[in-house]
N, C-alpha and C positions, 0 to 999 in steps of 0.2 A: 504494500500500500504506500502511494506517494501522499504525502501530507503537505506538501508543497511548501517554497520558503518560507511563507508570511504565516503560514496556521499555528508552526509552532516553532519559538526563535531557539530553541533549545536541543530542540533535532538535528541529528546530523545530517550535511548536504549526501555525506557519503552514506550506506547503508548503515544504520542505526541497528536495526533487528530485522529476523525473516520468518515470519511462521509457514513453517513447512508440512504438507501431508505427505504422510506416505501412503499409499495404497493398497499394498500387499499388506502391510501391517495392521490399516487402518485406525491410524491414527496421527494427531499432528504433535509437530513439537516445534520449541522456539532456535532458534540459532543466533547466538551474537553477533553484530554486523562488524563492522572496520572505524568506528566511533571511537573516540575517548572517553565519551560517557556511557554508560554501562546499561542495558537496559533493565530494568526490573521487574521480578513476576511474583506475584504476594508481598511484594514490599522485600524481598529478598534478589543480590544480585543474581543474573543470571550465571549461571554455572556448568558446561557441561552444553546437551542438547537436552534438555527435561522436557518430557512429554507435560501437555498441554490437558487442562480436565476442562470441561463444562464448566462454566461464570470464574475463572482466573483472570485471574486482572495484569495485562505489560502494561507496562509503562516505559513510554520511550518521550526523553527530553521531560515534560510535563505537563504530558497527555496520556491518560488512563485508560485502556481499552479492556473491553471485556467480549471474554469470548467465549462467543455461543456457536459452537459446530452445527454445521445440517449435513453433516455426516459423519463416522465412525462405528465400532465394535459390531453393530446390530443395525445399520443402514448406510447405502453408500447408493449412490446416483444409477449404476450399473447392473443393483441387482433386478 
């Protein structure tokens, strides 16, 4: 997701963070981007690729996202 310069001055120009699905595994997870600032999931740095649950909160720069999948474990677009 681009949040573009002006939305948030705190984000990085470069990749901040990526939430990733995997498909075979079905399920998503976050991946640190190439930022100086660190993004955060629960109020805890990111660390690792930590899989992603239903209503977990990133936050990247000082904008809080929350994530609600419409797919994983027991639905996916293909079945």
């Amino acid at each position: 997701m681009d949040f573009g310069a002006n939305s948030d001055p705190h984000v990085s120009r470069d990749t901040h963070a990526a939430v990733v699905y995997d498909h075979h595994a079905r399920e998503f997870f976050v991946e640190r981007g190439h930022s100086r600032n660190l993004p955060l999931l629960n109020g805890a740095t990111v660390r690792g690729e930590p899989v992603l649950q239903p209503y977990d909160v990133l936050r990247v720069g000082q904008t809080d996202l929350l994530f609600l999948p419409l797919c994983g474990k027991t639905f996916a677009w293909q079945d």
